[in-house]
C-alpha positions as CSV (number, residue, x, y, z in Angstrom):
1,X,0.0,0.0,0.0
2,X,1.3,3.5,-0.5
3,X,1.4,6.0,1.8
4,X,0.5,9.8,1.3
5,X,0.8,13.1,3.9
6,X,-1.7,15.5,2.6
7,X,-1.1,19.1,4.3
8,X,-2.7,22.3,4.9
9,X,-4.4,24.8,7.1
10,X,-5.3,27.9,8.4
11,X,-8.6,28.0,6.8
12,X,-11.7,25.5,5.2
13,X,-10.5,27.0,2.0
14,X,-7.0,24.8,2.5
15,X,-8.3,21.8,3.8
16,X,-11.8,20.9,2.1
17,X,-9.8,20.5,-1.4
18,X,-7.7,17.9,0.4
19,X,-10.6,15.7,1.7
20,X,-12.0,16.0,-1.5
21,X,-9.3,13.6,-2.9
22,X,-9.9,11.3,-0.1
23,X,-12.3,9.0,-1.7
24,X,-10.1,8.6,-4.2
25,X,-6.9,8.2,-3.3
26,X,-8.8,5.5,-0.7
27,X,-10.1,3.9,-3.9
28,X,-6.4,4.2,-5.6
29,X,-5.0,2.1,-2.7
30,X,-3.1,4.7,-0.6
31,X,-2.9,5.0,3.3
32,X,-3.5,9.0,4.4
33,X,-2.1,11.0,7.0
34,X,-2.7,14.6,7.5
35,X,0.1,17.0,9.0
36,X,-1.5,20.3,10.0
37,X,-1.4,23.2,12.9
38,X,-2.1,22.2,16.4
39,X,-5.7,23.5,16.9
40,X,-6.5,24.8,13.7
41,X,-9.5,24.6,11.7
42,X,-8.1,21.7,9.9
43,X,-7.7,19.5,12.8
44,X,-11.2,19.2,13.5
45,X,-12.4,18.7,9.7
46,X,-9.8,15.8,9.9
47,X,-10.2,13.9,12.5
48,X,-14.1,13.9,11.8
49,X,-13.0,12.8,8.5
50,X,-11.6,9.4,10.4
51,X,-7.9,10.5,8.7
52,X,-4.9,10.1,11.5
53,X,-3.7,13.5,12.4
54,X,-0.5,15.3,13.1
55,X,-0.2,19.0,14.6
56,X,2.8,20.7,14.3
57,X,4.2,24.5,15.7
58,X,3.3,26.8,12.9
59,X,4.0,30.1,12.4
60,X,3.1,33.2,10.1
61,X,5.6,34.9,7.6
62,X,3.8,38.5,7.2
63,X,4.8,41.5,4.7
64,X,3.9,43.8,7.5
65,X,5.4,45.1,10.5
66,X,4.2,42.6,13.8
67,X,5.9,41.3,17.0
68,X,5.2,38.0,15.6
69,X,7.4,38.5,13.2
70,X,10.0,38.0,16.0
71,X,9.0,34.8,17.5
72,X,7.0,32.8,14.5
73,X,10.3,32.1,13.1
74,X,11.4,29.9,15.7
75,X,7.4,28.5,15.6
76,X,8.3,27.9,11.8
77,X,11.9,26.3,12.5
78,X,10.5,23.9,15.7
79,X,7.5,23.1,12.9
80,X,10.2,21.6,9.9
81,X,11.9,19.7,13.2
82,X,8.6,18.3,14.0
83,X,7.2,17.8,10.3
84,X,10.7,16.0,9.6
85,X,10.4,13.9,12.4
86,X,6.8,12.7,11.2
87,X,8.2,12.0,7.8
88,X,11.3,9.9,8.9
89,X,9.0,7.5,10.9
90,X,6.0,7.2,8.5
91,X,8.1,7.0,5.2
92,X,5.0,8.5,2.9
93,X,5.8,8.1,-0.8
94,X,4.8,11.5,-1.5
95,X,3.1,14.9,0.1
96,X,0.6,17.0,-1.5
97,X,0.1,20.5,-0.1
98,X,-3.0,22.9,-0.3
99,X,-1.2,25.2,1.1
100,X,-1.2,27.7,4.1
101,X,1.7,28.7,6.5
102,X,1.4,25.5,8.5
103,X,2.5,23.6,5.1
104,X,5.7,25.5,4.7
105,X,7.8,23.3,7.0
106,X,6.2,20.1,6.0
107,X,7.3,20.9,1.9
108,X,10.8,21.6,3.3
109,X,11.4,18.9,5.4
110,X,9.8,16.2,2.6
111,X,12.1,17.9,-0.2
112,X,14.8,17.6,1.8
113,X,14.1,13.9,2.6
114,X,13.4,13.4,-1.0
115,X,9.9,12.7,-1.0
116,X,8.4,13.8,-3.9
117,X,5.6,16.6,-3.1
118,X,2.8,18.2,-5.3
119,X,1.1,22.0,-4.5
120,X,-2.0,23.3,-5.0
121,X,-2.4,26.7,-5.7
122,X,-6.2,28.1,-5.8
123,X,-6.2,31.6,-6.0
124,X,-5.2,33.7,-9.3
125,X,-2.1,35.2,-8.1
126,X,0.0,32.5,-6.0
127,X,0.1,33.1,-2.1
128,X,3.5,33.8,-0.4
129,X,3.2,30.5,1.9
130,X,3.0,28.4,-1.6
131,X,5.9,31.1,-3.2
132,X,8.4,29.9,-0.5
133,X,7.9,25.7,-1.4
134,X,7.9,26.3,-5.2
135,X,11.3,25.1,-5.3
136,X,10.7,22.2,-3.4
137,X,7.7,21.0,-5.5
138,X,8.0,18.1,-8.3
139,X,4.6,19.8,-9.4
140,X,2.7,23.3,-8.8
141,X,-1.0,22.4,-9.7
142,X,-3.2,25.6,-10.2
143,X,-7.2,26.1,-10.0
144,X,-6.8,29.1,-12.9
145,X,-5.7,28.9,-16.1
146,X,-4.2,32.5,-15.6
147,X,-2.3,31.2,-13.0
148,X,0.6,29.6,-14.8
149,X,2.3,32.5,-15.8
150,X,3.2,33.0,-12.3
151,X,4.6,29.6,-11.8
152,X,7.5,27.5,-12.3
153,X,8.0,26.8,-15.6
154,X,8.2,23.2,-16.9
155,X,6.7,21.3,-13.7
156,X,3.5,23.6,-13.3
157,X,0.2,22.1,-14.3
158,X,-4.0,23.4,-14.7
159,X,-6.0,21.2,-13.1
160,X,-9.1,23.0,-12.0
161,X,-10.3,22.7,-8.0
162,X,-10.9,19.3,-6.1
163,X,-14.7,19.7,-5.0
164,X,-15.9,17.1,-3.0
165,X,-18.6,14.9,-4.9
166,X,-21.2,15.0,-1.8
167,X,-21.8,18.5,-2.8
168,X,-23.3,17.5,-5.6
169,X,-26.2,15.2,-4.0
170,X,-27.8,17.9,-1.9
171,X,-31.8,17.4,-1.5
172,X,-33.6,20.1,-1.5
173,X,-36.3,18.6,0.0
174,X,-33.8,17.8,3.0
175,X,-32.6,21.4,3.2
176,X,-35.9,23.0,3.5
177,X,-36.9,20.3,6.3
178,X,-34.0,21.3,8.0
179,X,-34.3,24.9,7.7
180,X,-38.1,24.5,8.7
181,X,-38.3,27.2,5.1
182,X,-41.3,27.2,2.9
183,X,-41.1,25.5,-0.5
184,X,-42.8,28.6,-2.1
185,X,-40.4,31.3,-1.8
186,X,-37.1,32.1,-3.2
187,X,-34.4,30.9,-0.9
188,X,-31.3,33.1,-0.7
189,X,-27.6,32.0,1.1
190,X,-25.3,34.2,2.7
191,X,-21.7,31.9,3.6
192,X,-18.7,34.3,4.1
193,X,-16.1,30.9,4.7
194,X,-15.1,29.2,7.5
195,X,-14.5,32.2,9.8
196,X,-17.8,34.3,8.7
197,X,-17.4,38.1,7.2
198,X,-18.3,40.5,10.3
199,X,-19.5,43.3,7.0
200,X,-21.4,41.3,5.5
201,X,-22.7,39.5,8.4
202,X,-23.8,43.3,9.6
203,X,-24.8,44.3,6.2
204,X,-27.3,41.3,6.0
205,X,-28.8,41.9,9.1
206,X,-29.4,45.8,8.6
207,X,-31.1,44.6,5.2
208,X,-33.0,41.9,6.1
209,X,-36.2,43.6,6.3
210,X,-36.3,44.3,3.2
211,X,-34.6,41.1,1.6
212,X,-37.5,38.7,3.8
213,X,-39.8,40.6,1.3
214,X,-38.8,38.5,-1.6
215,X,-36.6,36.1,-0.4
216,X,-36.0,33.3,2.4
217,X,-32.5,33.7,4.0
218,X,-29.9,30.7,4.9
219,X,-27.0,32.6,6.7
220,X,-24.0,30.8,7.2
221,X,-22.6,33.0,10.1
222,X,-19.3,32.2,11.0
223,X,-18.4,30.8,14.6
224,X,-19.7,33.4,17.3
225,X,-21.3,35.3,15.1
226,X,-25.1,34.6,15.7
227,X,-27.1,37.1,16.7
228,X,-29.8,35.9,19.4
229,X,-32.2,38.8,18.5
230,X,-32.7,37.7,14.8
231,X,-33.9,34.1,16.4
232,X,-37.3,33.7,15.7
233,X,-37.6,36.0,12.8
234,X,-40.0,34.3,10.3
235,X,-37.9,33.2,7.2
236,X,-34.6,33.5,8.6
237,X,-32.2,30.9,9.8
238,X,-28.6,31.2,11.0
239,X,-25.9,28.7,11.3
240,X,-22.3,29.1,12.8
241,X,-21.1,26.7,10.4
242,X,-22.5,23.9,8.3
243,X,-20.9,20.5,8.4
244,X,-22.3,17.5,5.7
245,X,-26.4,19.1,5.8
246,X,-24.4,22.0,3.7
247,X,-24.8,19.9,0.5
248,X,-28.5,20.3,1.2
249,X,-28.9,24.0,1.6
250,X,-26.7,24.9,-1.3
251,X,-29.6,22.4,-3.0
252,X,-32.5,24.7,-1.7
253,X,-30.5,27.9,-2.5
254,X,-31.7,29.8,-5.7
255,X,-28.9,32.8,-5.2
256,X,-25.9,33.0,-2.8
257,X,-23.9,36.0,-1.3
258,X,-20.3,34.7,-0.5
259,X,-16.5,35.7,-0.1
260,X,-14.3,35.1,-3.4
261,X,-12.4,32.4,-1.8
262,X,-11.2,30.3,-4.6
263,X,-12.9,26.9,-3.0
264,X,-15.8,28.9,-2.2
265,X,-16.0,30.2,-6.0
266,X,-15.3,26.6,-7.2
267,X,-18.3,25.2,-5.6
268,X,-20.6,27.6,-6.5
269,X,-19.6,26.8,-10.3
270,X,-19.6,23.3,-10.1
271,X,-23.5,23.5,-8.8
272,X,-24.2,26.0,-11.2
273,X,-25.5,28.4,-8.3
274,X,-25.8,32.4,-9.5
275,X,-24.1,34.6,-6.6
276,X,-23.2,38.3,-5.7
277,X,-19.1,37.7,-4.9
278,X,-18.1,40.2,-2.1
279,X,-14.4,39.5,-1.9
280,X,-12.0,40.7,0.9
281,X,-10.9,44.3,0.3
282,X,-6.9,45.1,0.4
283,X,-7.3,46.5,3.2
284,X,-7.3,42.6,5.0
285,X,-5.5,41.2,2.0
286,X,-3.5,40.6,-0.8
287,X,-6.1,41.2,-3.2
288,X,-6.7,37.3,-4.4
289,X,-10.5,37.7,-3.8
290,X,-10.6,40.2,-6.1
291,X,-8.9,39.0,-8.5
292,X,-10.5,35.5,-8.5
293,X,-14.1,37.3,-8.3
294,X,-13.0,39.7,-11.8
295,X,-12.1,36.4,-13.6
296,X,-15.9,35.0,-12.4
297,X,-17.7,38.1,-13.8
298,X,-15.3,38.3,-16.6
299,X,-17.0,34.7,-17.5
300,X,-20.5,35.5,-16.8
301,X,-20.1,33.0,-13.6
302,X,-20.9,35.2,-10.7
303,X,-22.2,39.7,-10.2
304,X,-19.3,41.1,-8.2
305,X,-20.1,43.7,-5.2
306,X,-16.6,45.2,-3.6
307,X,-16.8,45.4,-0.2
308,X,-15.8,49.5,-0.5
309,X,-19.0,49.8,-1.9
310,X,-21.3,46.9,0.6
311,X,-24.2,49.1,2.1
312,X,-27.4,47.4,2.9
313,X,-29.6,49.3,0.1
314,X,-26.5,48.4,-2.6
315,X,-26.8,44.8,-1.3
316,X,-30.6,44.9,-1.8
317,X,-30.1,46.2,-5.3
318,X,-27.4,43.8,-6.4
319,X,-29.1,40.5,-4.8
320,X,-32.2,41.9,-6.9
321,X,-30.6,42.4,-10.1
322,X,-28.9,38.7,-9.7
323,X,-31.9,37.0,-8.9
324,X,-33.9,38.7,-11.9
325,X,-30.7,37.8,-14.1
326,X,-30.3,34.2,-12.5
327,X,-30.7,32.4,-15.5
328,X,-28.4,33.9,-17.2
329,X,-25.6,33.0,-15.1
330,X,-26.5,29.6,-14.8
331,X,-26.5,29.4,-18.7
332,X,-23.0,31.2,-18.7
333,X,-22.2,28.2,-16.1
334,X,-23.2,25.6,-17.9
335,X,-20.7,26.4,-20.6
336,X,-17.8,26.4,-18.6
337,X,-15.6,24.2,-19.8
338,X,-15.6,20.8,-17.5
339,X,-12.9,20.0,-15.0
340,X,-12.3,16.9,-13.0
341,X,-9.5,18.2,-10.8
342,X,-9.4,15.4,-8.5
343,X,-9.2,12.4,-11.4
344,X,-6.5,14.4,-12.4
345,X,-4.7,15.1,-9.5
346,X,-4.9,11.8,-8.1
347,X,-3.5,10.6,-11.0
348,X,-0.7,12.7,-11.2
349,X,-0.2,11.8,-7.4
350,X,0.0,8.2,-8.5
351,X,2.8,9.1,-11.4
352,X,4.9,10.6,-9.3
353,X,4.8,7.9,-5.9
């Protein structure tokens, strides 16, 4: 049997791509480990997933001026001891990284041991966490075609986005059961990832009035985010987070309001739902979001609202316009050209072990 580390972290967006391939690489034969942070988001996702897990010290390499940037380098260094000490016992035939700081150290250490590894990069513009391992990577996979200018030439390859299959067997009949929503009304979703999106979170809220005139609202909070005094309002529902019942709600959903996450985006296209893209501003970013929402609206895929411009009566407007326009993005949709990313990397995984 071959043996496989998958890492990642920090966010859903770095580990739901990786459990995605799961099945597969299950089906293809291969024992799985998962190296990760110490209490991260990822641990939890794991372990639920029934996949042994590893935490190791992780640490953040910012562009900006922080304390941290004084002690995460030894977090980063006792990290590759840790991640190299993993490696030496379990032997894996190869790593494949989604990426995030807490992957860093695990690339270097399996480079250095000569294990072959694979990244993933999602987002348009490669992130500085996957910039630092490129040199340690056999192959650089990428979610945008775009993308491969910015990588390493010769070993860099377009394979689309893993999205896990379950996604795809939502029930809408399940989701409005769970939700306690009428079958009669438009249903709209509001999921700002793993961590929520405090502006649109408060955006929502100040125009819920007038969006529970047209529509039914599914919001996807983030943890300690609900807000007790919106509990029994008739036609709203709020969730922290969404474990498996989320294949059901995207099922009921006619429109969504998300974050331009590049898993996030993924999904939406691969279940052909129309959404109003509010990516993270510069001001808490590198500008990914934006750039992977453009590309959407560039395509027809998705309406684009920058958070700069996110006021409850805008948000009103937009959500209007893209429900009136819905079909037309799922038409635009349903031409994109088909992907199955994790066929493809799994097989490349299997080349290369």
């Amino acid at each position: 049997m071959k043996k496989i580390i998958l890492t990642g972290g920090g966010t859903a967006g770095h580990v739901t791509p990786n459990l995605a391939l799961v099945p597969s690489l299950k089906d293809a034969g291969f024992d799985i480990r998962y190296i990760g942070s110490y209490a991260g988001i990822e641990k939890g996702l794991i372990e639920q997933a029934g996949i042994p897990y590893y935490g190791i010290s992780s640490g953040k390499l910012r562009r900006y001026f922080d304390l941290k940037n004084f002690t995460d380098p030894f977090r980063v260094l006792k990290g590759y001891g840790e991640a190299r000490k993993i490696l030496k016992k379990y032997r894996p035939d190869i790593v494949f990284s989604k990426g995030g700081f807490v992957a860093v150290p695990v690339v270097i250490a399996a480079s250095r041991l000569h294990i072959p590894v694979i990244i993933h990069e999602a987002d348009m513009t490669p992130g500085l966490a996957n910039k630092l391992c490129f040199s340690s990577a056999a192959k650089v996979c990428c979610n945008f075609p775009e993308t491969l200018k910015y990588l390493p030439e010769g070993k860099s390859i377009h394979t689309g986005c893993p999205i896990r299959d379950e996604l795809k067997n939502g029930s809408r009949l399940a989701g409005l059961k769970l939700t306690g929503l009428r079958a009669d009304k438009p249903v709209l979703m509001i999921i700002g990832g793993s961590t929520g999106a405090v502006a649109i979170n408060n955006a929502v809220r100040a125009a819920l009035p007038r969006l529970l005139e047209t529509y039914q609202v599914v919001h996807l909070c983030g943890k300690g985010n609900l807000d007790e005094n919106l509990e029994k309002t008739e036609g709203y529902v709020q969730y922290e987070y969404m474990g498996d019942p989320l294949k059901d709600i995207f099922a009921m959903a006619d429109v969504v309001i998300s974050r331009a996450g590049a898993n996030a985006i993924c999904e939406l296209l691969a279940l052909k739902k129309p959404a109003l893209l509010i990516p993270l501003g510069l001001s808490a970013s590198r500008g990914d979001q934006i750039l992977n929402a453009e590309s959407y609206e560039r395509k027809g895929y998705s309406k684009v609202l920058p958070q700069e411009e996110l006021t409850p009566e805008r948000l009103v407007q937009d959500v209007n316009d893209l429900y009136a326009h819905r079909d037309q993005y799922r038409q635009a949709m349903e031409k994109a050209p088909g992907q199955d990313a994790v066929q493809k990397i799994v097989s490349l995984i299997e080349e290369l072990s």
